[in-house]
C-alpha positions in Angstrom: -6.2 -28.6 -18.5 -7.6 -29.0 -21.9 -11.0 -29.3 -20.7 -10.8 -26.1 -18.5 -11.9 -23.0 -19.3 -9.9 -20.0 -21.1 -10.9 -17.9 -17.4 -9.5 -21.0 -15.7 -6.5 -21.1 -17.9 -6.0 -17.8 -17.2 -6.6 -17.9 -13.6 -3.7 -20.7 -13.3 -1.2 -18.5 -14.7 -1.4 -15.6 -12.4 -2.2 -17.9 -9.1 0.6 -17.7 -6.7 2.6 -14.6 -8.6 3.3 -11.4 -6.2 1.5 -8.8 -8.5 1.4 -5.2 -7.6 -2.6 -3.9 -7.4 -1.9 -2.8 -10.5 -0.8 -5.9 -12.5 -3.8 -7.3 -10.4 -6.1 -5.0 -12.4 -4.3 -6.2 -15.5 -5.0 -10.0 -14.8 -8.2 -9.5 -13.5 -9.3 -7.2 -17.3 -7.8 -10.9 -19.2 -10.1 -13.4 -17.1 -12.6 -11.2 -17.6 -12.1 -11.1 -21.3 -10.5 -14.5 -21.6 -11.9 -15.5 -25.0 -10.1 -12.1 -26.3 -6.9 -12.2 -24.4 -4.7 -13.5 -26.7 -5.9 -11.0 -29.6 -5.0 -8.0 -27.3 -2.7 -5.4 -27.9 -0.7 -4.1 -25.2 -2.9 -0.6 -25.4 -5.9 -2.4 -25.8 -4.8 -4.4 -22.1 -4.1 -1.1 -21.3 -7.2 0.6 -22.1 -9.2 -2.4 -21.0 -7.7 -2.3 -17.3 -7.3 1.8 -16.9 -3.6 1.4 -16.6 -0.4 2.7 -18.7 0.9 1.0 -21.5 4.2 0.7 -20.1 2.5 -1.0 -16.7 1.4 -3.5 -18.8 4.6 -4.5 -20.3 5.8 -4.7 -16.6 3.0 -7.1 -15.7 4.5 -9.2 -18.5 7.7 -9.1 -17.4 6.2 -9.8 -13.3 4.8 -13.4 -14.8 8.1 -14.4 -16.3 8.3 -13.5 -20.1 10.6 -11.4 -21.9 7.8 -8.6 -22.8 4.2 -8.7 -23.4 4.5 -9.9 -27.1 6.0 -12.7 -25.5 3.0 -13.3 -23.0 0.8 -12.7 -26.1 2.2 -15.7 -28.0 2.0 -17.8 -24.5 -1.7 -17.3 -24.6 -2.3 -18.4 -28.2 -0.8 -21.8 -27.8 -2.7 -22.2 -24.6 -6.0 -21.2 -25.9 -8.2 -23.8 -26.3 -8.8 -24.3 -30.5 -11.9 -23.5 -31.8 -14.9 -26.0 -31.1 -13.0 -27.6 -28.5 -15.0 -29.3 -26.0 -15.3 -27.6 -22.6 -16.0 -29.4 -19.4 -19.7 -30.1 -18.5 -18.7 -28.9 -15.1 -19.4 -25.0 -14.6 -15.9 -22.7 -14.6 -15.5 -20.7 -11.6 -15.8 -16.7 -12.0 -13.1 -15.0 -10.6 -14.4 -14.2 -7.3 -15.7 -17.7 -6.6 -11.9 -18.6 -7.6 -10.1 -16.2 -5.1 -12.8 -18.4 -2.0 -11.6 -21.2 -3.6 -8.1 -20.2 -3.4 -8.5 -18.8 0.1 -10.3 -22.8 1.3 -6.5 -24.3 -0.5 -5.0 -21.8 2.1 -6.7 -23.0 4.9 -6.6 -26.7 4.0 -2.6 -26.0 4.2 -2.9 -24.5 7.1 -4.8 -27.5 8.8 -1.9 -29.6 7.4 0.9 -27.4 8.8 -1.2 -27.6 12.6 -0.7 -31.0 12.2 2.5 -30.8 14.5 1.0 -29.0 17.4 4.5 -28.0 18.6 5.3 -24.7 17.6 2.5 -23.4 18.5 2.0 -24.7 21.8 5.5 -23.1 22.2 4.3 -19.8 20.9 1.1 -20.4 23.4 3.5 -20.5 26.3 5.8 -17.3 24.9 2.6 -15.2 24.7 1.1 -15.9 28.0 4.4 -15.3 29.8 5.4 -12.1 28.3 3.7 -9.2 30.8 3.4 -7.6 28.7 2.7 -8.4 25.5 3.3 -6.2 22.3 1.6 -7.0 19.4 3.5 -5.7 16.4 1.8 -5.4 12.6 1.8 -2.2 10.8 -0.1 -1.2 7.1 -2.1 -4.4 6.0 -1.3 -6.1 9.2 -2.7 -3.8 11.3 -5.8 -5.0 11.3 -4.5 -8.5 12.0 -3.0 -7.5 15.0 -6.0 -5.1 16.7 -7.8 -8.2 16.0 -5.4 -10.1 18.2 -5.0 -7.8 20.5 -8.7 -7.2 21.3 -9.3 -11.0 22.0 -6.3 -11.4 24.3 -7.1 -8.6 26.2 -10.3 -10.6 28.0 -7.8 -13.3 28.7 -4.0 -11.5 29.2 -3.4 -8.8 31.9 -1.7 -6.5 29.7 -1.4 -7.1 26.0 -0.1 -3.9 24.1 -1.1 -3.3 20.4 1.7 -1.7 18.1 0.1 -0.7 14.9 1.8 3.2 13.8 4.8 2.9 12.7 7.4 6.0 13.0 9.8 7.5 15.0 8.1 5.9 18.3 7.7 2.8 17.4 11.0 1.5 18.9 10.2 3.8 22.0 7.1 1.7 22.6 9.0 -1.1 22.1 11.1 -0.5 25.0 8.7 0.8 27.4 7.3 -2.8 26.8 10.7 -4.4 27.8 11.1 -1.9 30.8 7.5 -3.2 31.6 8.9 -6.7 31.9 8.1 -8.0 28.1 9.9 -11.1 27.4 8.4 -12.0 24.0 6.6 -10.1 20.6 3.8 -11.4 18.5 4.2 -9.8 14.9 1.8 -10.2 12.3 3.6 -9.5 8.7 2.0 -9.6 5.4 2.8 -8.0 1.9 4.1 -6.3 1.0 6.5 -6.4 4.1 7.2 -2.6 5.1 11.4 -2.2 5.6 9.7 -0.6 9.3 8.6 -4.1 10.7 11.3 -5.5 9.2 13.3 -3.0 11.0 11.4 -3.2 14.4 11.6 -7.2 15.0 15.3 -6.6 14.7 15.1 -4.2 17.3 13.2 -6.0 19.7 15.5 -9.0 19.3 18.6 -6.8 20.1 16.6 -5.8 23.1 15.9 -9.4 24.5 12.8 -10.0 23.4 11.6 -13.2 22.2 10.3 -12.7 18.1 7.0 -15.1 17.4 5.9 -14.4 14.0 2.6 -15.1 11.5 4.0 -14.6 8.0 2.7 -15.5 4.6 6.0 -17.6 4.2 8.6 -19.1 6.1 11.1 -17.0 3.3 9.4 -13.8 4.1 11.9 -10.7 4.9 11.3 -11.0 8.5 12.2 -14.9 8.5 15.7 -13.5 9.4 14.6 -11.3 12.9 12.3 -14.1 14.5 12.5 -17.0 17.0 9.8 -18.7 16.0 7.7 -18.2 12.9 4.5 -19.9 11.6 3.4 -19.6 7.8 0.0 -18.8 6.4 -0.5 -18.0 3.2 -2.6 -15.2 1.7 -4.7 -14.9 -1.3 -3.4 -13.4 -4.1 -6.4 -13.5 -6.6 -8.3 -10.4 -6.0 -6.6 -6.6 -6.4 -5.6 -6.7 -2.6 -4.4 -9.8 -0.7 -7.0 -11.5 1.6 -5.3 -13.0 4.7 -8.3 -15.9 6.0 -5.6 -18.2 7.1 -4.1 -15.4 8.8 -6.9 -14.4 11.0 -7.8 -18.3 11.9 -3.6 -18.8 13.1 -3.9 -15.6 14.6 -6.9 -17.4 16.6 -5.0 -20.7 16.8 -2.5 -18.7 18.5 -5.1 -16.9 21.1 -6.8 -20.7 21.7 -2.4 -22.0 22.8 -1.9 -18.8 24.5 -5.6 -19.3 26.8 -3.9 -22.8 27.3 -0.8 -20.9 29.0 -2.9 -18.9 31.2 -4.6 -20.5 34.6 -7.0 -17.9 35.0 -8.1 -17.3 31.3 -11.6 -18.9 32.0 -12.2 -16.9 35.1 -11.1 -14.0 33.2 -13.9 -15.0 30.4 -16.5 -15.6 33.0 -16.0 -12.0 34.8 -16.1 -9.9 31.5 -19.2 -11.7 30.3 -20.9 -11.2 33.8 -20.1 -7.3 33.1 -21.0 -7.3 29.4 -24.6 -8.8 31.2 -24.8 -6.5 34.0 -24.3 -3.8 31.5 -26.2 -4.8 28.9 -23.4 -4.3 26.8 -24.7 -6.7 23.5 -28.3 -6.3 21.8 -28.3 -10.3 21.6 
């Protein structure tokens, strides 16, 4: 790394680390004042970012060091001396490094779906469940409605659950009364106890846990049949879940592969959508 960037230099030591938005807001102040970052006080960070004093110590302690003296020092010695050479190539700003961190994701991903096994078997859980709850609350929500929108042109009856609270287990078994046999869940961070909670639920009730974590250690590892990883970006304030979305449609492309009629299904919506002029192109 000695011909990288002090941004770069930077970048490296917060990639991968579970920071809170507001340690994000702390990195993200140092890469953008990278040249300074090792001269900073620990009011100075905090004043720079718009954050306590005492978050900052925190943020310290998040990456590993004893305080933020400690992650002071750490910079100096990996700041580059002065007139050392930088690289001819151009150093990545921070947003072109969380795209770049997001393609990594994605590349893993494409490794992982190298063994097509799990998820044809998660193919063939989803399209046998009638029907099929889709479970992902707080920043999974949006995961599964995305799911759930798809597989409704393709599955008879697929049943978002995105609100938590006190009927969230009631939902859960009117979907086993229904005849559900299996539940998708989409979990990302920071895992909420309440999903954590409901997969164990819906296992003690007999249904079958498929689940699209961030990693195969995640707090729901322990309440699921069958989980496949995806990791999320981490190098922006909020998590940005691209490989995700594209299992979530690996999963929907296995689970059209379970179901005879899914093409006829296709044909018949699109010949409404037509009839009613539903799209402008």
């Amino acid at each position: 790394m000695s011909g990288s960037s002090p941004a770069a230099r930077l970048q490296a030591l917060f990639e991968g680390r579970r920071l809170t938005p507001t340690q994000r807001r702390i990195a993200h102040s140092l890469v953008r004042r990278a040249a300074d970052a090792p001269f900073l006080s620990s009011v100075e960070l905090a004043e720079l970012a718009g954050v306590s004093q005492p978050s900052v110590t925190r943020f310290a302690v998040a990456l590993g060091f004893d305080g933020y003296p400690a992650l002071r020092r750490h910079l100096r010695e990996v700041a580059p001396a002065e007139g050392e050479a930088e690289s001819d190539a151009p150093a990545h700003n921070e947003y072109q490094q969380a795209v770049l961190a997001e393609i990594e994701n994605l590349r893993q991903l494409a490794g992982l779906l190298a063994d097509t096994g799990p998820v044809e078997r998660a193919g063939r859980l989803l399209a046998g469940s009638r029907p099929l709850p889709v479970l992902g609350l707080r920043a999974a929500s949006s995961q599964a409605r995305g799911f759930g929108y798809f597989a409704a042109k393709v599955h008879p009856d697929v049943r978002v659950l995105d609100e938590g609270g006190s009927m969230l287990h009631d939902r859960i078994d009117a979907a086993r009364r229904a005849g559900a046999d299996a539940l998708l869940c989409f979990a990302l961070p920071r895992h909420p106890r309440e999903v954590v909670d409901a997969l164990g639920y819906a296992r003690g009730r007999g249904l079958t846990v498929v689940t699209v974590a961030d990693s195969a250690f995640a707090p729901v590892a322990e309440h699921s049949d069958l989980l496949i990883p995806a990791a999320v970006g981490t190098g922006l304030a909020f998590d940005t879940a691209c490989a995700p979305m594209m299992l979530g449609r690996v999963l929907l492309e296995a689970m059209c592969d379970g179901l005879p009629d899914a093409q006829a299904r296709l044909e018949e919506f699109d010949a409404r959508a037509a009839a009613r002029a539903l799209f402008a192109g």
